[in-house]
C-alpha positions in Angstrom: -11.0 -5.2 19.8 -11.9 -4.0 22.9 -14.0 -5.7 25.6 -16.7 -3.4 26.2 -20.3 -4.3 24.7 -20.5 -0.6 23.2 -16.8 0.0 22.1 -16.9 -3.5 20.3 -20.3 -3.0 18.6 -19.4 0.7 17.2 -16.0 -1.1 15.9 -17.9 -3.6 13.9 -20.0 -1.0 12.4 -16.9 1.6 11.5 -15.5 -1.6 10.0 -18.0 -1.5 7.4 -17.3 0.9 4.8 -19.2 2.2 1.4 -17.3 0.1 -0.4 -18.2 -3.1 1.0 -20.9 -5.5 0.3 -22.7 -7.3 2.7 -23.8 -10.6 2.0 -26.2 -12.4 4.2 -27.0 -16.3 4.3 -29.6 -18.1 5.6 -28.6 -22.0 6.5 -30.3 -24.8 5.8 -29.6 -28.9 5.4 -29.2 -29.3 1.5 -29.9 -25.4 -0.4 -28.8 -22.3 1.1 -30.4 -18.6 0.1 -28.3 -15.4 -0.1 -28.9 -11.7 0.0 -26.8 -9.2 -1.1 -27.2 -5.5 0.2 -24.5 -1.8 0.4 -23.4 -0.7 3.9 -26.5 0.9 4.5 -28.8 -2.5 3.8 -30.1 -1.6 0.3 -30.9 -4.9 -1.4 -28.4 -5.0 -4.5 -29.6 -7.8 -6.5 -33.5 -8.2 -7.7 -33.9 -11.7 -6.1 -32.1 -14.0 -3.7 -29.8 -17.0 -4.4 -30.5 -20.3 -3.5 -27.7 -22.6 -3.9 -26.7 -26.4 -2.8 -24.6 -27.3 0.1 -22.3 -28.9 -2.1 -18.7 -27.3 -4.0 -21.0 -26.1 -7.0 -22.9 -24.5 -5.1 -20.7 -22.8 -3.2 -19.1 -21.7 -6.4 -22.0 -20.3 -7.6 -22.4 -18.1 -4.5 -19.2 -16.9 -5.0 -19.4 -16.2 -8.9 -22.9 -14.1 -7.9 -21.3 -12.4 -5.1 -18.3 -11.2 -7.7 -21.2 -10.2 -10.6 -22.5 -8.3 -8.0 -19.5 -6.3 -6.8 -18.7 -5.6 -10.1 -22.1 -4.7 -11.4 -22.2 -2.0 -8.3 -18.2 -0.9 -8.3 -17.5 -2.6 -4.6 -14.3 -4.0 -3.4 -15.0 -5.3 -0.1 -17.0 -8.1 1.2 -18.3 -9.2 4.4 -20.5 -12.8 5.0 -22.8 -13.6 7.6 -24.4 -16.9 8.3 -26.6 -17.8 10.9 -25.0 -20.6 12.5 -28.1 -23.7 12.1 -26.8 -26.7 13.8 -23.6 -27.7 12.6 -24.9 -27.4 8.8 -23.0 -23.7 8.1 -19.0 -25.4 9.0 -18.3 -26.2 5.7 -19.9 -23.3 3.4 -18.3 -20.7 6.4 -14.5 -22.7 6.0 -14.7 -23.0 2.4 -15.2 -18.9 2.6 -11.9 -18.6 4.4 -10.0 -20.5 2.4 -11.2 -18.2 -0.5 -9.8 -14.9 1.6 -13.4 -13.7 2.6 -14.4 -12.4 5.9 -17.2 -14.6 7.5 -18.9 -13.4 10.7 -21.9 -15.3 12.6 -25.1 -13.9 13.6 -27.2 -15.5 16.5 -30.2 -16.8 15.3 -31.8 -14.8 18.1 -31.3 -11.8 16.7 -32.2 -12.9 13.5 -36.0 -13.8 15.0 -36.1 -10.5 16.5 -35.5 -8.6 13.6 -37.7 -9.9 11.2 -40.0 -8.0 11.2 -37.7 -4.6 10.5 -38.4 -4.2 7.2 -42.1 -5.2 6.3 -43.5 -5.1 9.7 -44.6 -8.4 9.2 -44.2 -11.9 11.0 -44.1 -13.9 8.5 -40.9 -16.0 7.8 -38.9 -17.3 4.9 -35.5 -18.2 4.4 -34.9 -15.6 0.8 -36.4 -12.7 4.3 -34.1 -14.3 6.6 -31.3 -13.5 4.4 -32.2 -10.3 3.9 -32.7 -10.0 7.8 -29.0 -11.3 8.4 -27.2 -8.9 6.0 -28.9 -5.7 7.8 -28.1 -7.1 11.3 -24.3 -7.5 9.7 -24.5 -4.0 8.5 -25.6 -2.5 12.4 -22.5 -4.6 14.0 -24.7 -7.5 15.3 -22.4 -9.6 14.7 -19.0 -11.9 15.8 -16.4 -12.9 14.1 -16.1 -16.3 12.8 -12.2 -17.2 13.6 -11.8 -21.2 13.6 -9.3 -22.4 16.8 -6.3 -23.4 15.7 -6.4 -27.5 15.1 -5.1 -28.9 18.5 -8.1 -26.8 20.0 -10.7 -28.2 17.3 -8.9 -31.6 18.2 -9.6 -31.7 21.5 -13.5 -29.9 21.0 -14.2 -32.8 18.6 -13.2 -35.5 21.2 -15.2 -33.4 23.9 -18.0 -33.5 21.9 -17.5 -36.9 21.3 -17.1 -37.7 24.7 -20.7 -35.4 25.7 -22.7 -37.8 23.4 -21.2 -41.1 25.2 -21.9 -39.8 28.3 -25.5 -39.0 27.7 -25.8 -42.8 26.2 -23.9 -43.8 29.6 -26.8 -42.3 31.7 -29.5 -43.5 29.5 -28.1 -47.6 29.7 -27.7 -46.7 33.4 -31.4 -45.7 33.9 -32.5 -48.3 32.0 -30.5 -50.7 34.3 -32.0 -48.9 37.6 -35.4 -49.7 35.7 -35.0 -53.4 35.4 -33.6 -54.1 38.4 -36.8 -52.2 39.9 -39.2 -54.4 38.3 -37.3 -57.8 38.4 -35.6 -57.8 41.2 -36.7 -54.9 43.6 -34.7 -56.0 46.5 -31.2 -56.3 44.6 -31.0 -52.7 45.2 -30.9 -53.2 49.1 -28.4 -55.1 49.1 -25.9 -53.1 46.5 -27.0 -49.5 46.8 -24.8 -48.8 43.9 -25.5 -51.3 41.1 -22.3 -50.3 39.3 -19.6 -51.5 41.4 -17.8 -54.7 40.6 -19.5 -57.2 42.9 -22.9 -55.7 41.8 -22.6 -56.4 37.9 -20.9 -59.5 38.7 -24.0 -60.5 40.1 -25.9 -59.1 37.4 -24.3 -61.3 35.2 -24.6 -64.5 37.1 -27.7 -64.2 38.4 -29.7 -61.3 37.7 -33.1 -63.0 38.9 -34.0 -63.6 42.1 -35.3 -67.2 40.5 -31.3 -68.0 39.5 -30.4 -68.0 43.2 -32.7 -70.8 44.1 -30.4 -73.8 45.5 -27.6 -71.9 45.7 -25.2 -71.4 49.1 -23.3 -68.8 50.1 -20.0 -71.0 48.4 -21.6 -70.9 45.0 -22.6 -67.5 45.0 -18.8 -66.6 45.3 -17.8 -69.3 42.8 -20.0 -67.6 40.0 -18.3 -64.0 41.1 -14.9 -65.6 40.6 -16.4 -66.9 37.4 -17.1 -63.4 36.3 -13.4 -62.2 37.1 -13.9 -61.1 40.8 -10.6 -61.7 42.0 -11.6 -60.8 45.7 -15.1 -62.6 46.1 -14.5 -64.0 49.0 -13.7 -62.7 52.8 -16.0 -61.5 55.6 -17.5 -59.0 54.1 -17.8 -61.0 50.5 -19.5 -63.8 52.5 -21.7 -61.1 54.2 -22.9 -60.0 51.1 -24.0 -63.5 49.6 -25.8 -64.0 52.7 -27.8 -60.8 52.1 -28.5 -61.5 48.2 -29.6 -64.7 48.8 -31.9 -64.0 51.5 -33.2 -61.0 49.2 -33.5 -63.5 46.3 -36.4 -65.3 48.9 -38.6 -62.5 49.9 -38.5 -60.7 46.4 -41.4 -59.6 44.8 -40.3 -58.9 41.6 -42.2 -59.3 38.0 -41.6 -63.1 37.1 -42.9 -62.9 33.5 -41.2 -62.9 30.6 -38.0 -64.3 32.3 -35.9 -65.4 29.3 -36.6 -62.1 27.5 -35.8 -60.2 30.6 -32.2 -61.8 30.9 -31.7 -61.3 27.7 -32.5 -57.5 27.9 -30.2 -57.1 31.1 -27.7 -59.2 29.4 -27.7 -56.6 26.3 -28.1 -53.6 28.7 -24.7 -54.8 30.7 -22.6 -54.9 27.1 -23.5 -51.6 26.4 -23.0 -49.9 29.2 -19.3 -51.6 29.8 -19.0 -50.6 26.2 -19.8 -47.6 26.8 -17.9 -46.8 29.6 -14.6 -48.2 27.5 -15.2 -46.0 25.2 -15.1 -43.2 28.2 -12.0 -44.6 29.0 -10.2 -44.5 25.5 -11.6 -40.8 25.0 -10.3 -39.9 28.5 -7.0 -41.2 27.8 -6.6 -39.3 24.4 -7.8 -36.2 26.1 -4.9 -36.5 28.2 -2.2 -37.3 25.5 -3.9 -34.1 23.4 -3.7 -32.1 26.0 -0.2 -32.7 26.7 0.3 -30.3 22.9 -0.5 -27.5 24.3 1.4 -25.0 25.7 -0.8 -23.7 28.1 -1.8 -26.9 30.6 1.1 -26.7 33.0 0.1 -23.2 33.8 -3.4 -24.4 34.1 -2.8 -27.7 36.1 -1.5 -25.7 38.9 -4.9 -24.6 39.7 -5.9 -27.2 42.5 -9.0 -29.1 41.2 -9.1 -28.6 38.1 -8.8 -32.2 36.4 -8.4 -33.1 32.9 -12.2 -33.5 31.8 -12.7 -29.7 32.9 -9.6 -28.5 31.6 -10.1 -29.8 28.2 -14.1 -28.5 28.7 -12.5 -25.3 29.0 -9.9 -25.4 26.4 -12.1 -26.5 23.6 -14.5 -24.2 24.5 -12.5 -21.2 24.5 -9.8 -22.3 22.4 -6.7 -20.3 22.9 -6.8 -18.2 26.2 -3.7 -15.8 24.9 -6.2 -14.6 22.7 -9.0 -12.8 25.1 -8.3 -9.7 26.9 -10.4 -10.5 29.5 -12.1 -12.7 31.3 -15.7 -11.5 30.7 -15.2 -12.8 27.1 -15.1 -16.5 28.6 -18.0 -15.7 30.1 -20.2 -13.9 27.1 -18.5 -17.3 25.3 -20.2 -19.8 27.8 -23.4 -17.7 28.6 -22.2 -16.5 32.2 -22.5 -12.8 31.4 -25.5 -11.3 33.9 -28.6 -10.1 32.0 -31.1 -7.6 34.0 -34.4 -6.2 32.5 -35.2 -2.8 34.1 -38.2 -0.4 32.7 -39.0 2.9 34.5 -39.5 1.6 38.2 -39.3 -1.7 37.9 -36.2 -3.4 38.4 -36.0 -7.5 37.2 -34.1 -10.1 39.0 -30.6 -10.5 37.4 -30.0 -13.5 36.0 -27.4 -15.5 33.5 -28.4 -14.8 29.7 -27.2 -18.5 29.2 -26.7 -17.1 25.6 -23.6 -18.9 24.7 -21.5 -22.3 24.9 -24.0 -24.8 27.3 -20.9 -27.5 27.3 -18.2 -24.6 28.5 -21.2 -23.3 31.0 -21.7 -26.6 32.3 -18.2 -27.6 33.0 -17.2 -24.2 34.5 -19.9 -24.6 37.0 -19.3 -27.8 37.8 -15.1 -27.2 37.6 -16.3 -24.4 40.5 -18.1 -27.0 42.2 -14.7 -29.1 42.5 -12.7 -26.3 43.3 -14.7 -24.5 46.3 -14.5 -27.8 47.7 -10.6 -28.5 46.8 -8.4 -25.4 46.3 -8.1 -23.6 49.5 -8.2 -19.7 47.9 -11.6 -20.8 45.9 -12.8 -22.4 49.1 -11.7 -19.6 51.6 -13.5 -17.0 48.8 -16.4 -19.3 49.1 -16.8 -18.4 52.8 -15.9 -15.1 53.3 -18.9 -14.1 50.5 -21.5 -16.9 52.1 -20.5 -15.0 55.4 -21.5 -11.7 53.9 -25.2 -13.5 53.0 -24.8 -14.3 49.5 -26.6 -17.4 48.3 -24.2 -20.5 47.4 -25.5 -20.2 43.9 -24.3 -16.2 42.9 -21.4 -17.3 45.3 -20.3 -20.0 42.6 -21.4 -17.9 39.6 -19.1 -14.9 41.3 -16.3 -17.3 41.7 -17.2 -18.3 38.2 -16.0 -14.6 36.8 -13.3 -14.3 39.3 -11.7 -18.2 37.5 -12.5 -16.9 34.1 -10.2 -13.6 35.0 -7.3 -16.0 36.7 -7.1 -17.9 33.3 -6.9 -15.4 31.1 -4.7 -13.3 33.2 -2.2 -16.1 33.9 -2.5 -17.1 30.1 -1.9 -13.9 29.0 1.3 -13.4 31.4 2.4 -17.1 31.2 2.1 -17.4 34.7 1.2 -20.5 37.3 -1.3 -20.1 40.0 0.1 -18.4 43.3 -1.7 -19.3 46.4 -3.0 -16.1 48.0 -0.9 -15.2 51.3 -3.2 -13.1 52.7 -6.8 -13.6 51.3 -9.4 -10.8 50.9 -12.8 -11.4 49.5 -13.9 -12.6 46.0 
């Protein structure tokens, strides 16, 4: 199909013919409702289906959908779902496996076009069925093609990994928290409470009351304690000094003391938990990633490192499969999006209509590689020179990392430094 927004969309509707039936479903937890409608979206049946998330249910879709096609002399079939949270997987899967075309609507579109056919607000799922199929029948639609399973692999550990991190930050800022109301002045002395030293002393003697009578020789006996294998030294010594002299001027809550050790206590197991867990998904990222075909080529862009190459990957799936690199971006919600009427002319912005995870990581991947990878970086400067803002610079290079990987996965090609570099 080809790339352009109005080549692809009159594509989809040719691909419709007289003979097909259009079936539009509306998602929900636990009971589905269908509508069935001809190529030109009128309603074929005199009332919707509503039928169970479950393998009966599913059956019983697909013995209506067959009545149906009979009843009305139809050979062809075309689904659309609305994808609702992760609740339309199995119904749109299970359709696949049965031979049947499934295609996605955004539920965007859905909301917009509600009120097409009544002229009314109102909402109901049996209406939001009926809304789906005619959006299906005008080509609002994409095509519902599962990655093959190495991709899904690696999107299920990235999602995986995306949840951890989240729970990371929260035990984090609930750490920062009780270290501001306990022991203000711990801070002062380890500016980053995560390093080694720091949550050994977390450990040992997270209030300032559990330094009372000690010396610098039994602060770094309780860091040895808690596996330091360096406590000691100049700067070790230095640093006991300091937390024991912060332990005497601190002005931090002392209620509750017991309960607030235990809290910190629990707070420290989960996030080291946590960040195990980071660990073990970050090494199985690596081993999956060494399955596909398509990392060398990929690796040999400078700055690029296995968290946003698998970011990538699972967002995308397989890059020999685009024609272009403005598919990556539609995909992750890069495209540009301006809203012009008569005279006036809107600020262009990002539709952010897409993939946030693959959005997120490509701008951040950018981030790495402006500062990293001599070409991106040099690119960087020559549009910053011309007066771009650092923001549409990035966003740019953005489109311009989006065409190298398709173009190099499409030829099978490793990155080549540019000799002679002209502007982005």
């Amino acid at each position: 199909m080809k790339s352009t927004v109005r080549n692809a969309t009159n594509q989809r509707i040719e691909r419709i013919t007289m003979q097909h039936v259009v079936v539009g479903i509306d998602i929900a937890k636990d009971a589905h409702a269908a509508q069935i409608t001809d190529f030109r979206g009128r309603s074929l049946t005199s009332k919707h289906l509503s039928f169970t998330n479950s393998l009966e249910g599913f059956e019983r879709l697909l013995d209506w959908i067959k009545k149906a096609q009979a009843k009305h002399s139809l050979t062809s079939l075309l689904v659309g779902l609305e994808p609702t949270g992760h609740y339309w997987f199995n119904l749109a899967n299970w359709l696949l496996q049965q031979g049947i075309e499934v295609v996605l609507v955004n539920p965007v579109t859905t909301h917009r076009n509600k009120e097409n056919r009544d002229n009314s607000p109102s909402k109901n799922d049996p209406k939001d069925a009926l809304v789906i199929a005619d959006v299906v029948s005008r080509g609002y639609y994409t095509e519902y093609s599962p990655h093959a399973a190495v991709f899904r692999r690696l999107k299920t550990l990235m999602s995986d990994r995306e949840f951890w991190v989240k729970q990371s930050a929260c035990f984090a800022n609930r750490i920062i928290r009780w270290i501001d109301l306990y022991f203000p002045e711990f801070r002062q002395v380890f500016p980053n409470w995560a390093t080694l030293r720091s949550l050994a002393s977390l450990k040992a003697f997270p209030l300032p009351s559990d330094l009372e009578g000690l010396d610098v020789d039994a602060v770094i006996a309780q860091w040895r304690d808690q596996g330091m294998k360096r406590a000691s030294g100049v700067s070790g010594r230095a640093k006991a000094a300091e937390l024991l002299a912060a332990a005497t001027r601190s002005i931090g809550d002392r209620q509750a003391l017991q309960e607030a050790r235990d809290d910190i206590d629990r707070l420290l197991a989960a996030y080291e938990h946590t960040a195990a867990m980071l660990d073990d998904i970050e090494q199985a990222l690596e081993l999956l990633l060494a399955d596909i075909p398509l990392i060398e080529q990929l690796r040999s862009i400078q700055g690029l490192g296995t968290i946003a190459l698998a970011a990538i990957l699972s967002g995308t799936g397989d890059l020999r499969h685009y024609a272009h690199g403005q598919q990556i971006l539609r995909r992750a919600g890069l495209n540009l999006a301006e809203r012009t009427s008569g005279k006036f002319k809107g600020q262009v912005k990002v539709s952010k209509r897409g993939d946030s995870t693959l959005r997120k990581h490509l701008y951040w991947g950018m981030l790495s590689l402006v500062q990293r990878h001599p070409d991106f970086k040099q690119w960087h400067a020559n549009n910053r020179a011309r007066g771009m803002k650092k923001q549409a610079s990035l966003f740019k290079l953005i489109g311009k990392l989006a065409r190298i990987l398709v173009g190099m996965a499409q030829r099978g090609e490793s990155y080549r430094e540019c000799a002679d570099l002209v502007a982005a």
